[in-house]
N, C-alpha and C positions, 0 to 999 in steps of 0.2 A: 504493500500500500504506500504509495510517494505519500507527498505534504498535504497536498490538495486535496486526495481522498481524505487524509485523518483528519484534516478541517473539517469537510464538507459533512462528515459523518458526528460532526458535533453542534453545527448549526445547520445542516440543508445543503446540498450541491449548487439550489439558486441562492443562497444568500454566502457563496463564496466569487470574489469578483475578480477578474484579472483580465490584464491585455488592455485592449484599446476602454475598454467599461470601468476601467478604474481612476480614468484620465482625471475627472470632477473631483474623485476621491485623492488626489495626491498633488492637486490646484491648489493652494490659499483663495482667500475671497476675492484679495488685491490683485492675484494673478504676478506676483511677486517671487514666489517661491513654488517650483516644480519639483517633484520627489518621486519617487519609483517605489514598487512594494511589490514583497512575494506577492500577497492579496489581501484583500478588503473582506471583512468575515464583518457578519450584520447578523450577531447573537439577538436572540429574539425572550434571553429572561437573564438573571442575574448568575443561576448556576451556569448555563454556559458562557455568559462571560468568563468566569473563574475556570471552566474549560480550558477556555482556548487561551487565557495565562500561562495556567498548566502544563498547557502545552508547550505554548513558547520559554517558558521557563527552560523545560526537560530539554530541548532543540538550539536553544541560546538564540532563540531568533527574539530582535527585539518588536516591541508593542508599543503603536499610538495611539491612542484615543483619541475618539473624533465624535462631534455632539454637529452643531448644524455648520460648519466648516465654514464660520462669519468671522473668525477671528481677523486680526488685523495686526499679529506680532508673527506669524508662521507656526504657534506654538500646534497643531493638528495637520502640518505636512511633515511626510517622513523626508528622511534624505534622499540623495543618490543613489545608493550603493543596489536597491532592489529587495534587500535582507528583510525588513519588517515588513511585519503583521500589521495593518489599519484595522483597526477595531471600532466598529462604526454603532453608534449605541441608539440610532435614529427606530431602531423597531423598538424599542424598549420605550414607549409613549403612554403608558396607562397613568393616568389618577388612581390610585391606590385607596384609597382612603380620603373622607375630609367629617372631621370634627369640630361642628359650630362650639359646641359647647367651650371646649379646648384652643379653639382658635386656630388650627393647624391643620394641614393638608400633607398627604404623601403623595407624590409623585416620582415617575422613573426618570431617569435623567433625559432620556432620549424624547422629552414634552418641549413640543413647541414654547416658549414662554409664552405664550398671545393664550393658548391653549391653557397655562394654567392658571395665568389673570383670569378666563372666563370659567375656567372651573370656582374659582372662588367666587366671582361676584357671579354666577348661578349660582350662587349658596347663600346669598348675603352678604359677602363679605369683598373685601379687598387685598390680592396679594400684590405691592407697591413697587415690588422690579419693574424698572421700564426703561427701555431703550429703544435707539432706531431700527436696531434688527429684532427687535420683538418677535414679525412673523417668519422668520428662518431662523433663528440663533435655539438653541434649546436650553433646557434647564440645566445641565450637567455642564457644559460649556461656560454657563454664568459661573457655578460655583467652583469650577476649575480655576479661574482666572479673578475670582474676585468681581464680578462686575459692580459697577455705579447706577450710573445710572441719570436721568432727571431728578429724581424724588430721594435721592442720599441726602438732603439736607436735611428731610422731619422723619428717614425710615430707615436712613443708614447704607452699607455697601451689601453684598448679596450676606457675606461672612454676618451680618446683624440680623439676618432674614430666618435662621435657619437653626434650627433645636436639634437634628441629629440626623445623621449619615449612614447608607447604607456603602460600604466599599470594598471593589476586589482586591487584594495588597497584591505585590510584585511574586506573592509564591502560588498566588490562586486560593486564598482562603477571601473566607466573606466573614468581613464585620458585620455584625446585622448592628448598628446603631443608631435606630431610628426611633428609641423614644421624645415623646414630644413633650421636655420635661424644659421649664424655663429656671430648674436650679439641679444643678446634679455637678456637685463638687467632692467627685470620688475617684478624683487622679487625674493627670497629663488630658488636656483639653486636644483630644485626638482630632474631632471635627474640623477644629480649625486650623489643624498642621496639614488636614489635605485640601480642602478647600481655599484657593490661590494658589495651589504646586502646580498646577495645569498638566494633570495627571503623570508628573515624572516620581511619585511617590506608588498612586495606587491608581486604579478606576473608581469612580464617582457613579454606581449603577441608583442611585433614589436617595430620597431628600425630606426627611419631613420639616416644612417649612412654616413660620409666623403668615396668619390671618390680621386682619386688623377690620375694624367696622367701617362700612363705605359711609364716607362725608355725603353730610345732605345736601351741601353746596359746593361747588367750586368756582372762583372768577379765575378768568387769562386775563393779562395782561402786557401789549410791546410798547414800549418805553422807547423814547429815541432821545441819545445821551452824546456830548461834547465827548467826554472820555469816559477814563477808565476810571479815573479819578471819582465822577461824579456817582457810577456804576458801583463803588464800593461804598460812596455817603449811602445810597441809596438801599442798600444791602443792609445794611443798619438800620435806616429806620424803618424799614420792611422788618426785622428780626424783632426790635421794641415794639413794633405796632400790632405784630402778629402774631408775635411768640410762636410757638409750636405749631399754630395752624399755616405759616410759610414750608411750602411743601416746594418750591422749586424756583431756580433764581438761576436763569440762564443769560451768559454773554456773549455777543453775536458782533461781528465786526460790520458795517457797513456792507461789504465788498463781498461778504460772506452771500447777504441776500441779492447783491448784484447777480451773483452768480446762481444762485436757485432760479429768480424770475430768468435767465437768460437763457439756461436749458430746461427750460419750464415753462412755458409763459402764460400756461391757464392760471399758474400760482401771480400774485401779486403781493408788493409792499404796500400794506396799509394807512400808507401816507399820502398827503400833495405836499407841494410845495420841498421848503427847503426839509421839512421832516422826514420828507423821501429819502435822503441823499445824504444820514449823518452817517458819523461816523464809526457810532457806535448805537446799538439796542441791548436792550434786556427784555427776556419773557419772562414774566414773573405771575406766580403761581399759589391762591390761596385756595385751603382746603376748610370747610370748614360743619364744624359737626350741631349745628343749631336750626339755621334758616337761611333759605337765599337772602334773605331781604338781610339779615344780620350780617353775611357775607358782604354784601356787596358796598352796606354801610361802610363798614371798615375800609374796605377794598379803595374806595372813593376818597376816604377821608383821609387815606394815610397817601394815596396818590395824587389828591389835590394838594397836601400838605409841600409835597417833592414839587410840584410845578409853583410851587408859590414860592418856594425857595429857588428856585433855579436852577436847581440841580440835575433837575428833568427835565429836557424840553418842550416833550411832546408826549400824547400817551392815546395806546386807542386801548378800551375797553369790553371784551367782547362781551355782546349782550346776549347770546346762546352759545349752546353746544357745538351748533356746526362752527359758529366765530373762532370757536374756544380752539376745536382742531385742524381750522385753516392756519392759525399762529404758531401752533406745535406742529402742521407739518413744513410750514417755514425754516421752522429749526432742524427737525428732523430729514428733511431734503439735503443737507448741506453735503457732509458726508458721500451722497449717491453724486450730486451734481462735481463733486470733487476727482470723485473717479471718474464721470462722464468727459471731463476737462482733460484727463490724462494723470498718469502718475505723480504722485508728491512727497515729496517728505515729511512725512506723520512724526508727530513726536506727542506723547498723553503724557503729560508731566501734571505735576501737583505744588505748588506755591503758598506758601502763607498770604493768606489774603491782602494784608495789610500792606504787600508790599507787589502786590502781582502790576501794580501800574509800572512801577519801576520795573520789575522786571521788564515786559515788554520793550518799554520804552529803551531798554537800554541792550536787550538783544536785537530788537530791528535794526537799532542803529548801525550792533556789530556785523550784524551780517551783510549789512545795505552797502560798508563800507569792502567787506569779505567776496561779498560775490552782488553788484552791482545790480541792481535792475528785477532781484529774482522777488517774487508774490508773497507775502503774508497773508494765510488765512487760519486767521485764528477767530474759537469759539470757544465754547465749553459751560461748566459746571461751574460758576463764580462760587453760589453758596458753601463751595466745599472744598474753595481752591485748585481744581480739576482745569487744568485746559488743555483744547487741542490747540495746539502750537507746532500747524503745517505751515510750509515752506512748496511753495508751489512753482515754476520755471516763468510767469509771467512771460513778457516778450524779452529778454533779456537772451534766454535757455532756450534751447530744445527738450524735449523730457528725458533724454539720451543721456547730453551732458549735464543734466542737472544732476542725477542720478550719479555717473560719476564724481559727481563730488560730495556725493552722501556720507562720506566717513569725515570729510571735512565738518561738514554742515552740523554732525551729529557731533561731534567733538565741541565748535562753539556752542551752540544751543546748551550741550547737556553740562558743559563747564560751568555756563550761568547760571542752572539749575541747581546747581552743587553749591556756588557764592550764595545764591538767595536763601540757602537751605532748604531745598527740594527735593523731591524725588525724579525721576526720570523713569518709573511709570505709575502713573494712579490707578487708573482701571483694565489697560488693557493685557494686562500681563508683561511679561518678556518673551518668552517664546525664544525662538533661533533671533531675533529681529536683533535682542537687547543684549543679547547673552554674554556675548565679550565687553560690554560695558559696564558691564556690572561690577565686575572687581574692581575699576579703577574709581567707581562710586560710594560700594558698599563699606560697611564699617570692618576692617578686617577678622576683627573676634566674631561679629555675627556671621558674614561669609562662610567663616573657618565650620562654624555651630551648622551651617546650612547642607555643607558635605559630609557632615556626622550624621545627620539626620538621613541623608540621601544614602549613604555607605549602609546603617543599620537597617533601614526599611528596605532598600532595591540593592542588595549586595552584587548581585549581578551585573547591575546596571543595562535593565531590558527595558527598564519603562520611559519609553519616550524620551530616547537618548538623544543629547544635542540640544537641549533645550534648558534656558533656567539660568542653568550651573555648567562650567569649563569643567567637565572631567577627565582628567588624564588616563 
């Protein structure tokens, strides 16, 4: 029996893939990173996951994990070489479980997230992950990498989402660790040592995760702002005014929605005049658990407050639902219209807020004087200090050349991220993208503690190797 049959005989002969049918499977989203693979095996429960670890364990082939293949560090394409196993968790889709009482929901990793937002609120309730790839990225995928989000300022990152873990480790054993316990302090908080390793520890097969009660209300709001400056006053009195019910505080550069209306043009900027054409916007986002009319009170008073100071220039206020998510998918366009424009230098770094004006201000400059002519487009996560801080070829580059000078680009960039005291990535992981950067970033004792960790769980070293961590 070759390789192929002792797969096939653990998940199905159709749910093993190879040859030209594995192309999509060993793609990044960015189209960034091409990999080769024995094959793509598409386990259809949690014991054949641990299977076909098993397996690769016994065979020393190694093992990726792959949830909806949206990443944007490479951390779910194999390498070159042909060797590993893609371990594709996309059948593994069920809602398992959902307890109103308890607040919490099981799902498999292989769940759309759109799919288990609507599994909850068909329930009552609310589960507060949310992102632009909502309908292709899936659950296991989030909790590999940590995702953010819009709504990490009043719900936290996926890692604050989520009470316990179902995982396959690197020898094919199953943790069943899914009680949905919000206090259980009886040793090494295991959950959260795999959730962010972007499966180079274990597989990530179910998740019982935090419910929360759906707001009776919510307002949107786009704000069109001088700077960044006035974007961070604003953030403040948004947090005093709102306390907890500020659910989201997004920052959008001007040039960001030049480019959604440009490859888009049914979408529009909710402006006339000079409000069209600033520089900067914020969507900002109140949730709230009493009454619209209480809502929108606040919503009104605390954003007349901003325009009466000057801080704000302009502000439109969506008066329904559909308003609400034409301005969220303004934001959420950016991203697809980036890649529609051609390749960019991504960079998802994380900034103390206090000082994220400065930052920009004084990386644009370096790079403007660095490589002349080349695009900023920067957005993001203000409430939580998140931004995307892409680098795009403008007319200056072709995408060719820009691209070669990505080790450059990524060295200024990620240096000022290090003065500001930052990180160089917030939500998106590291993957293959970060991986050599990290030790010239990370603190050397934790580093050191991170290949300890990686040594005693994956001694092998088959899970999702090339990723994360420089192992020798």
């Amino acid at each position: 029996m070759n390789q192929y049959e002792e797969l096939a005989e653990i998940v199905g002969s159709e749910h093993v893939i190879t040859g030209d049918d594995a192309v999509s499977y060993v793609t990044d989203w960015r189209g960034r990173y091409q990999g080769r693979a024995l094959a793509v095996v598409r386990p259809g429960s949690t014991e054949q996951v641990a299977r076909v670890v098993r397996w690769c364990a016994a065979n020393a082939v190694p093992v990726v994990p792959q949830g909806g293949n949206t990443g944007l560090c490479g951390g779910a394409t194999p390498d070159d070489s042909g060797s590993a196993v893609v371990v594709s968790l996309t059948r593994m889709n069920a809602i398992r479980s959902i307890d109103t009482d308890n607040d919490t929901l099981v799902a498999e990793a292989g769940c759309i997230l759109q799919a288990v937002q609507q599994a909850a609120r068909d329930a009552g309730r609310l589960f507060p992950l949310s992102l632009a790839a909502e309908g292709s990225c899936t659950l296991g995928g989030n909790l590999a990498t940590n995702a953010g989000g819009t709504q990490v300022l009043r719900y936290g990152n996926a890692r604050d989402l989520v009470l316990g873990l179902e995982v396959v480790t690197a020898d094919g054993e199953i943790w069943h660790g899914l009680r949905g316990l919000r206090k259980d302090n009886t040793g090494y908080d295991l959950r959260n040592l795999f959730m962010g390793s972007e499966g180079t520890l274990g597989i990530i097969t179910a998740a019982s995760v935090k419910l929360y009660p759906m707001p009776v209300a919510q307002c949107t709001a786009l704000l069109a702002l001088n700077s960044i400056e006035d974007a961070v006053t604003m953030l403040s009195l948004a947090r005093s005014g709102f306390g907890a019910s500020l659910t989201g505080f997004e920052l959008i550069a001007g040039s960001c929605l030049d480019g959604v209306v440009a490859c888009y043009p049914q979408q529009r900027i909710p402006f006339e005049g000079p409000s069209a054409t600033m520089p900067w916007y914020a969507l900002l986002e109140l949730s709230d658990s009493e009454s619209a009319d209480h809502a929108r009170e606040r919503f009104e008073a605390v954003i007349g407050q901003a325009l009466e100071a000057g801080f704000v220039h302009d502000a439109v206020i969506a008066e329904n639902i559909t308003q609400s998510k034409a301005l969220w998918h303004l934001r959420e366009s950016i991203p697809l219209a980036e890649k529609a424009f051609g390749k960019s230098i991504k960079h998802d770094v994380s900034i103390p807020v206090s000082r994220m004006a400065e930052f920009v201000q004084v990386t644009n400059a370096a790079l403007q004087q660095a490589f002349p002519g080349i695009e900023h487009v920067i957005f993001g996560h203000l409430g939580d200090g998140n931004l995307h801080y892409n680098v795009a070829p403008g007319k200056a580059f072709s995408e060719e050349t820009l691209l070669e000078k990505q080790p450059q680009v990524y060295q200024l960039v990620h240096d000022s991220v290090h003065r500001f005291n930052g990180s160089i990535s917030a939500e998106h992981g590291v993957g293959q993208l970060k991986r050599d950067y990290l030790p010239l970033y990370k603190d050397p004792v934790e580093l050191a503690l991170m290949h300890k960790i990686k040594q005693a769980l994956d001694p092998k070293g088959i899970m999702n190797p090339g990723k994360v961590l420089v192992v020798n």
